[in-house]
matplotlib code that plots the C-alpha trace (Angstrom):
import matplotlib.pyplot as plt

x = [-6.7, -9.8, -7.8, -9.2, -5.8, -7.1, -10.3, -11.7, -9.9, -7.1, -7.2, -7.3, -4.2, -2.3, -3.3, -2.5, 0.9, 1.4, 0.5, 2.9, 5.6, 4.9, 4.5, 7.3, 9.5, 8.6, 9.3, 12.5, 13.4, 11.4, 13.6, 11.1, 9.7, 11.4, 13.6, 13.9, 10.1, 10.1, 11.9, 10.7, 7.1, 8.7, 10.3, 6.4, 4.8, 7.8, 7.0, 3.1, 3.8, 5.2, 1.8, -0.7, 2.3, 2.6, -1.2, -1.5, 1.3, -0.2, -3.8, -3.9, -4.3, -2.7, 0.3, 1.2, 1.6, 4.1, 6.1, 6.4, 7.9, 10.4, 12.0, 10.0, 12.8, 11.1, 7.9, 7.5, 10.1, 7.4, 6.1, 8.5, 7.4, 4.5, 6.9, 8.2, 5.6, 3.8, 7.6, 8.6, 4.8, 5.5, 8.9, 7.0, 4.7, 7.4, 9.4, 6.4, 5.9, 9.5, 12.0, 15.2, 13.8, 16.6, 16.4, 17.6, 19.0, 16.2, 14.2, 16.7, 13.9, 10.9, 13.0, 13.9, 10.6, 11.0, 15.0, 13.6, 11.2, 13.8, 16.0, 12.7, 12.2, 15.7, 15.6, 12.4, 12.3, 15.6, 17.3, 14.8, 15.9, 14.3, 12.2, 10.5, 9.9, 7.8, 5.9, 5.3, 3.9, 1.8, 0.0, -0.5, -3.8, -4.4, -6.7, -3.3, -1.5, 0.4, -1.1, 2.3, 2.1, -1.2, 0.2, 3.3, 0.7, -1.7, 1.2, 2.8, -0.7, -0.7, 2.7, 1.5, -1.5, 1.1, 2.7, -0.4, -1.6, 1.9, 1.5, -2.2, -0.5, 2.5, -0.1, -2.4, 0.6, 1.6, -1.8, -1.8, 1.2, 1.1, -1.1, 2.0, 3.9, 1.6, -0.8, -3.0, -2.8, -4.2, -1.7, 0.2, -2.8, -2.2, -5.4, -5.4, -2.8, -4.4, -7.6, -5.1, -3.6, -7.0, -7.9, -4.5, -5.9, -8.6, -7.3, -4.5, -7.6, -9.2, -6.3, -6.5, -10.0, -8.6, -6.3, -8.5, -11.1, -8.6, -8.2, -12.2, -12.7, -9.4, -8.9, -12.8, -14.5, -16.4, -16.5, -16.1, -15.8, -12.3, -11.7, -14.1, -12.7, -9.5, -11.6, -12.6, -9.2, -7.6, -10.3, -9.5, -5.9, -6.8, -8.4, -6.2, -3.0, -4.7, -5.8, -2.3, -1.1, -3.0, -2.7, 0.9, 1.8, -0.4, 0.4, 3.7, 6.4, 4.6, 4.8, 6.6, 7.3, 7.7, 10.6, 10.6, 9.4, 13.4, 14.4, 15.6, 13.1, 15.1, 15.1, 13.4, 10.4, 10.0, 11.3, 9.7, 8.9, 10.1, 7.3, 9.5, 9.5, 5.8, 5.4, 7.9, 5.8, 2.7, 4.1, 5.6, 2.2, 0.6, 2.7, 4.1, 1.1, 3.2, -0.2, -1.6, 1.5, -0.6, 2.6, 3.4, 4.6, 6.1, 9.9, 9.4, 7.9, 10.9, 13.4, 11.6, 11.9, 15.0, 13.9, 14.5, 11.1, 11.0, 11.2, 8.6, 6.1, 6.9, 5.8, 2.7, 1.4, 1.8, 1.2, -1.3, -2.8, -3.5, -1.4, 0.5, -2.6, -4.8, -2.5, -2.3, -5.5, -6.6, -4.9, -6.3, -10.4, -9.8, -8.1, -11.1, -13.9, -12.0, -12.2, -15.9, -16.8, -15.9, -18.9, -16.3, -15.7, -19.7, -19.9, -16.5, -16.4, -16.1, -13.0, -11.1, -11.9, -10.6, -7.5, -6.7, -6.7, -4.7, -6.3, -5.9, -9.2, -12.6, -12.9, -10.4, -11.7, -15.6, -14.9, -12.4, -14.2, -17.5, -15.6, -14.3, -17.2, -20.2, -21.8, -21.1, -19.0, -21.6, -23.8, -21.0, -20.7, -24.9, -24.8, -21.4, -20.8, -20.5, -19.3, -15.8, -14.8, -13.7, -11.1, -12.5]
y = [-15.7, -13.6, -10.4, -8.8, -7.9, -7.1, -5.3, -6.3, -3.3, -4.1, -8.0, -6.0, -4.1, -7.4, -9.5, -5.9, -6.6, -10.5, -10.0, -7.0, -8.7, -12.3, -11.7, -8.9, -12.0, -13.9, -11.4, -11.0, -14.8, -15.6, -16.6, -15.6, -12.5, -8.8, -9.0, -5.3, -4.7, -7.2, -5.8, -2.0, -4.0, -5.5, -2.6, -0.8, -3.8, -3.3, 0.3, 0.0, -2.8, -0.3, 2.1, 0.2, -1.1, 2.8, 3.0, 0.2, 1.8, 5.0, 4.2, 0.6, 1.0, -2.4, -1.3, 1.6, 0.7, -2.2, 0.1, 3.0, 0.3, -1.0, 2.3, 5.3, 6.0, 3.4, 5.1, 7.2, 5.2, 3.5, 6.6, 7.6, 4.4, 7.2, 9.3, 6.1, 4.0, 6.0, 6.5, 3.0, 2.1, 4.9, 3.5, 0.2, 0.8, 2.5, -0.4, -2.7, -0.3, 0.5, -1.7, -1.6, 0.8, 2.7, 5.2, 8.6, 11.4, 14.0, 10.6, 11.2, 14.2, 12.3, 10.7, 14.7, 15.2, 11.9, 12.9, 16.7, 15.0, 12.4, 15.6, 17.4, 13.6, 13.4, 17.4, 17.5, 13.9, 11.6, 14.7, 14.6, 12.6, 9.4, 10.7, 13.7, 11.3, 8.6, 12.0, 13.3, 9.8, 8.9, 12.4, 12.6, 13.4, 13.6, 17.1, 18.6, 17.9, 21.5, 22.9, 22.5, 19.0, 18.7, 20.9, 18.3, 15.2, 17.0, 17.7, 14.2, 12.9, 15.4, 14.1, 10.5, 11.6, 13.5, 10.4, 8.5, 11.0, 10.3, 6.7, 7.2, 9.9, 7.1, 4.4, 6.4, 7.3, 3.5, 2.3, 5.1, 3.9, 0.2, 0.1, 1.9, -1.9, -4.7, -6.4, -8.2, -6.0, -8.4, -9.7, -6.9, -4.4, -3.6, -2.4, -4.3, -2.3, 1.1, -0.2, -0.9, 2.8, 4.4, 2.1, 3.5, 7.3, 6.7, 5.4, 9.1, 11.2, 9.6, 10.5, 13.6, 13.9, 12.4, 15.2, 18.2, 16.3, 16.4, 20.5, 21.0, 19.1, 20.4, 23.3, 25.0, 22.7, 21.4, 17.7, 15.5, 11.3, 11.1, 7.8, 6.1, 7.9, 5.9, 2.9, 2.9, 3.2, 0.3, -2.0, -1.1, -1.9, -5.1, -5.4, -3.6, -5.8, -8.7, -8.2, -6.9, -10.1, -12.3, -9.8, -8.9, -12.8, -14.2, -11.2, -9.1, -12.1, -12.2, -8.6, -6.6, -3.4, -0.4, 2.5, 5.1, 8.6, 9.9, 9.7, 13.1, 14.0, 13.1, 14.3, 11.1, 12.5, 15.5, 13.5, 12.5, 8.9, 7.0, 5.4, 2.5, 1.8, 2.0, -0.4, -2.6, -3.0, -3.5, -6.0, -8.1, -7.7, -9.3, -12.0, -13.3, -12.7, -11.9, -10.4, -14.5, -14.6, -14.4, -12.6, -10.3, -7.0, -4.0, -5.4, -8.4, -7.0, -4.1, -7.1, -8.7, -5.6, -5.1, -1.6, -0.2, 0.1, 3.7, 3.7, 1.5, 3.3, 6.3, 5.0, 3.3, 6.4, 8.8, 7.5, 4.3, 7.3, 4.8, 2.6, -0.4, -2.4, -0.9, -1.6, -5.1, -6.1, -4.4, -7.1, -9.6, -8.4, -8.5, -12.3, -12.9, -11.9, -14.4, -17.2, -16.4, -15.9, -19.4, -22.0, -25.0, -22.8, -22.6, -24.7, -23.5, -22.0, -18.5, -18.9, -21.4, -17.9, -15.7, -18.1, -18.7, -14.9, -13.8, -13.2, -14.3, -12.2, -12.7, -9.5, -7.5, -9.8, -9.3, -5.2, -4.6, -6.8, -4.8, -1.1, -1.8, -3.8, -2.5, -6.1, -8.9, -11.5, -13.9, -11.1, -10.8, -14.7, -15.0, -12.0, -12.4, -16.6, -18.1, -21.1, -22.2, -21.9, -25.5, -26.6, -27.7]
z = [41.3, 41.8, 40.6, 37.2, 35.7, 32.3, 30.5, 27.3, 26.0, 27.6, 25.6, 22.4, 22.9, 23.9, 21.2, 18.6, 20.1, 19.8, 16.6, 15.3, 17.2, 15.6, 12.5, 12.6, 13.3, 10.9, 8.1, 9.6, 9.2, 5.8, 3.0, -0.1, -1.4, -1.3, 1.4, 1.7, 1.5, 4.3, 6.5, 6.1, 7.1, 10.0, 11.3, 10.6, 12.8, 15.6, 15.8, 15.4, 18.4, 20.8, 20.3, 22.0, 24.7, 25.4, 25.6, 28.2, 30.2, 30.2, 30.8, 32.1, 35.7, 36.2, 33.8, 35.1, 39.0, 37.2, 35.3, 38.0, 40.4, 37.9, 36.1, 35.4, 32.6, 30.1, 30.9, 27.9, 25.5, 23.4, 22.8, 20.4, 18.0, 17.1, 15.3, 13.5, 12.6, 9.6, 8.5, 7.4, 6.2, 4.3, 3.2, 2.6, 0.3, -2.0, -1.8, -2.8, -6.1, -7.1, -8.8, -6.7, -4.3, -2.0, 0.8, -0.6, 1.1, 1.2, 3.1, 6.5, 6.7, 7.9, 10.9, 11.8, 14.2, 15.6, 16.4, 17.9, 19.8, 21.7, 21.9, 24.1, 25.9, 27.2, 28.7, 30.1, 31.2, 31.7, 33.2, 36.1, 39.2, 40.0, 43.2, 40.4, 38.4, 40.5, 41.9, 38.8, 37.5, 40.8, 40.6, 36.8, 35.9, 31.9, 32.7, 34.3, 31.1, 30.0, 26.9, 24.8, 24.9, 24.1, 21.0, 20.7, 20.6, 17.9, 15.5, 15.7, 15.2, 12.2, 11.5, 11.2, 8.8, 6.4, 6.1, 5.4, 2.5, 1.2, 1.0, -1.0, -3.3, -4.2, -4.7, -6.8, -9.0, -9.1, -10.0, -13.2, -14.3, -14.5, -17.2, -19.2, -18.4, -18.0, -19.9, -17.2, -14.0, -11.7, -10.3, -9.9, -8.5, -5.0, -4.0, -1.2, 0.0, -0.8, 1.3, 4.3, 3.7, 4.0, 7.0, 8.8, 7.5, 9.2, 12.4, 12.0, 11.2, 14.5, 16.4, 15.5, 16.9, 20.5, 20.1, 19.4, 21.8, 24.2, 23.7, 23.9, 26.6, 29.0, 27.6, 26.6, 29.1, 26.1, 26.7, 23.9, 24.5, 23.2, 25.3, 22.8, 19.9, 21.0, 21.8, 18.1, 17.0, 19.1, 17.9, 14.4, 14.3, 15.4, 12.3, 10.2, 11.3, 10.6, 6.9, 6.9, 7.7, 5.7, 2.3, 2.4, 3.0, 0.1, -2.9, -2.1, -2.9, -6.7, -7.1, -9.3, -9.0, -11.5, -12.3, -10.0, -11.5, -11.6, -15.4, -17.1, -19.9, -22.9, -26.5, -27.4, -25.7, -28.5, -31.2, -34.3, -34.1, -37.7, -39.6, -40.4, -36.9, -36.2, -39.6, -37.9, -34.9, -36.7, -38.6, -35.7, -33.9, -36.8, -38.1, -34.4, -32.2, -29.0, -27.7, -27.1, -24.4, -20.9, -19.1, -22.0, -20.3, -21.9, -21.1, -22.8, -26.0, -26.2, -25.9, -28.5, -30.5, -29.8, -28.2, -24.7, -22.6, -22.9, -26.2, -26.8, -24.1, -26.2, -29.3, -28.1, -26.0, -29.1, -32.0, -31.0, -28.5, -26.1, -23.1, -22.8, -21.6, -23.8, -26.9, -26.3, -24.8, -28.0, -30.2, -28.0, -28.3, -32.1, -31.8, -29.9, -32.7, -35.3, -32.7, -31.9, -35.2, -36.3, -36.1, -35.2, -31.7, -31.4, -28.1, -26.9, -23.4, -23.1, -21.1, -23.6, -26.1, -23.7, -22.9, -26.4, -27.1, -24.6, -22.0, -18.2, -16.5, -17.6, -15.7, -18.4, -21.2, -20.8, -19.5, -22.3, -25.3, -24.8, -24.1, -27.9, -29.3, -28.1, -27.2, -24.8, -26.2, -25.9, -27.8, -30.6, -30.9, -31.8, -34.3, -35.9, -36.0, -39.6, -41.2, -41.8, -45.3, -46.8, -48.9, -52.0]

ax = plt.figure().add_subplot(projection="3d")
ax.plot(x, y, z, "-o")
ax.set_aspect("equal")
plt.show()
């Protein structure tokens, strides 16, 4: 019992694994939420589960004697999870912003490297005969590696950060656009998600610099560390998966997601917009107040309207100039300044104000009342309260 099977590094990879694999199991058995989103996340943590697995067999001293005696044919098969991975968080996140999200055709292209690369596994591996094999394994030494797979790893690495930007450029896009459909984006912001996305840039971009490490080091006898450039990275998906875990469980079953960029530019787009339908907006904004609702979004004003969506985005974005969020937060700022301007609502909290007008952030309400105003409302409520006016 004296034997040190494991590192500390060793520990880190394990508990990376018991992790991906747990929590990938429970996403596949959860009843709530998006059941597609939580599966594309499962199959992500699956795939992310068989990285640092192929890192202990390839590296852990302990690891690698095991495997060689059992089959040297699952030797590299976790490997191919690196081709994978980036692909369904890639595929997850789209499904987290898009309403009734669906794999298209052109997608089947991002599993294509991942398909060549099993197609190169299975000739210059599972064709060889056992006895090659355990040779090849018991002599390997990572400086005797041939330079084309070096080239294979550092374009699969480059691979896994193409994906990556992809997932930023599709949040980026999502987070411009929901302003265009709800009133109070907090809770439907996923920036918690973006921050995850950068962190899993950062840990591709690293990889990248094991790679090229890798190159300078075997290749130009420069020598670069890129054992702790991997070091850093392992320690950081420990991280990552766990603020993955606690994130995705507590905000993605409440979120709703937005149209996908698809639709066919219309006439509507170039059309003149009729006045009787801008008065008719106007009008219902004034004398109904849907504005005071704290889940107004823009489907549940066009129904009101009896207008589609698009219609309705249409008309706010060019003739009000300004956004869905903007339009009605609007409304609610000038609710606000009649409420504050009352004496009777003198010693009323700021957040009764706030709730009565519309709002459900004192973040929005204070950033949005003094972008229009000019003062604090506090500030507007000292210069602007007066009396209420009596009956006589």
């Amino acid at each position: 019992m004296n034997t040190v099977l494991f590192n500390t590094h060793d520990i880190v990879l394990l508990i990376t694994i018991y992790q991906c694999v747990l929590f990938a199991l429970f996403l596949l058995t959860f009843k709530k939420g998006n059941t597609q989103s939580n599966i594309l996340l499962a199959l992500f943590l699956l795939s992310y589960a068989a990285i640092p697995l192929d890192t202990l067999i390839n590296y852990g001293a302990a690891f690698r004697v095991y495997v060689i005696d059992i089959s040297p044919n699952i030797f590299y098969f976790f490997g191919n999870a690196y081709w994978l991975e980036s692909v369904f968080l890639l595929f997850y996140v789209r499904s987290m912003i898009y309403k009734e999200f669906s794999l298209k055709r052109q997608d089947a292209l991002l599993f294509v490297p991942f398909l060549l690369y099993c197609i190169y596994e299975v000739n210059i591996w599972y064709m060889v005969d056992h006895s090659s094999q355990v040779a090849i394994l018991s002599n390997y030494q990572v400086a005797e590696e041939p330079l084309y797979s070096r080239f294979i790893g550092l374009f699969r690495e480059c691979f896994r950060l193409f994906c990556g930007v992809l997932c930023l450029i599709e949040l980026q896009g999502y987070q411009a656009k929901i302003k265009d459909k709800f009133a109070n984006i907090e809770s439907v912001d996923l920036t918690w998600l973006k921050i995850l996305v950068i962190g899993f840039l950062f840990i591709r971009a690293d990889a990248i610099l094991v790679s090229l490490a890798m190159f300078s080091s075997f290749e130009f006898d420069v020598i670069i560390d890129y054992e702790r450039l991997g070091l850093i990275s392992n320690y950081t998906v420990l991280l990552l998966i766990s603020v993955l875990i606690f994130f995705s469980l507590r905000f993605s079953s409440v979120f709703k997601g937005i149209e996908s960029n698809g639709t066919v530019t219309s006439p509507l787009d170039k059309s003149p917009i009729d006045p009787r339908l801008i008065d008719n907006i106007l009008l219902y904004m004034k004398n109904e107040k849907p504005y005071l609702n704290h889940l107004l979004t823009l489907d549940n004003l066009a129904n009101q309207l009896s207008l589609s969506p698009r219609h309705l985005s249409l008309v706010i974005n060019r003739h009000f100039k300004q956004n869905f969020f903007e339009f009605i937060n609007g409304y609610r700022v000038d609710e606000s300044k009649q409420l504050l301007q009352l004496s009777v609502n003198s010693r009323v909290t700021m957040l009764k104000i706030m709730d009565q007008a519309g709002f459900n952030s004192k973040a929005t309400f204070n950033t949005f009342f003094k972008k229009l105003v000019g003062l604090t409302p506090t500030q507007y409520r000292k210069e602007h309260s007066k009396p209420d006016i009596k009956a006589a």
